[in-house]
VEXDREN-2710 file (C-alpha; in Angstrom, 1 decimal):
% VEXDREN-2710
k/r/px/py/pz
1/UNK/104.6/74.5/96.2
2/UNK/101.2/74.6/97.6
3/UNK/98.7/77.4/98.2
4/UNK/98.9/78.7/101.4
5/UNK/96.2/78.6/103.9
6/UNK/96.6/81.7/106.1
7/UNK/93.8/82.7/108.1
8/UNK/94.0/86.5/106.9
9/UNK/93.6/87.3/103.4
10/UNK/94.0/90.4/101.7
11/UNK/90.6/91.2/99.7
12/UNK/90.2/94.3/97.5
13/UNK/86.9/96.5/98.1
14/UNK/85.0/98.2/95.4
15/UNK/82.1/101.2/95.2
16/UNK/78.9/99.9/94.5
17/UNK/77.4/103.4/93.3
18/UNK/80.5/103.7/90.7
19/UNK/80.4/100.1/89.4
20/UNK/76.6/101.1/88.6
21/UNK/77.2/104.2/86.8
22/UNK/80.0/103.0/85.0
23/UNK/78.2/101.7/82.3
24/UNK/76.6/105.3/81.5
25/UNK/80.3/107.2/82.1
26/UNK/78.9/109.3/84.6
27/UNK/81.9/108.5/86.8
28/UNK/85.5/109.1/86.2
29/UNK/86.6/106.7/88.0
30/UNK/85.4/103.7/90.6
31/UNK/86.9/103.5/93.9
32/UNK/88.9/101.0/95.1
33/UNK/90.3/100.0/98.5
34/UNK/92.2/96.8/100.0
35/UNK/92.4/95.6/103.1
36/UNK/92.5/92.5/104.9
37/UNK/90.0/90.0/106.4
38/UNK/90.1/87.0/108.6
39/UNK/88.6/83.8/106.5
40/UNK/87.1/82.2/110.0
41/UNK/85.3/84.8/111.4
42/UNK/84.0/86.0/108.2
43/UNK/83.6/83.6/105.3
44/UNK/80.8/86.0/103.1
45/UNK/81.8/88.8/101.7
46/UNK/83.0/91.9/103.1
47/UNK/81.1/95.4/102.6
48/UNK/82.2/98.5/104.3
49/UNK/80.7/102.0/104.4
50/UNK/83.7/104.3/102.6
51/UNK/84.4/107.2/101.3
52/UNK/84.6/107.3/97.6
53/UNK/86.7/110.4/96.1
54/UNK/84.5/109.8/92.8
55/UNK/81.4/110.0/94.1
56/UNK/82.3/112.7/97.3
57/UNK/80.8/110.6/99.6
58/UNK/80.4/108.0/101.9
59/UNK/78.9/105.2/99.9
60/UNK/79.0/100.7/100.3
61/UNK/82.2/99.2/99.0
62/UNK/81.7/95.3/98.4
63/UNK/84.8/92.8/97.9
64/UNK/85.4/92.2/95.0
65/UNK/87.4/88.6/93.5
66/UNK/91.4/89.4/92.4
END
């Protein structure tokens, strides 16, 4: 069986502000969403503006590797 080569993938998107202030325990938690992305269209990776329940506010979510 080989990999397949569909032109959506599904990526997982992570805070940035929790990822930070992980390492002090200042958050309970980090945020994490998934969602998918076409491979053509956008090859780099994928950061959206989302709302993070650990941080109460709107904050950059990056992709993240699975």
């Amino acid at each position: 069986m080989s990999k397949s080569k569909d032109v959506r993938v599904i990526v997982i998107l992570e805070c940035t502000s929790c990822v930070r202030n992980s390492v002090n325990k200042e958050s309970p938690g980090i945020s994490r969403y998934i969602t998918q992305k076409n491979r053509y269209n956008t090859p780099n990776r994928l950061f959206l503006r989302k709302f993070c329940r650990f941080c109460h506010k709107y904050t950059i979510h990056g992709e993240i590797k699975k």
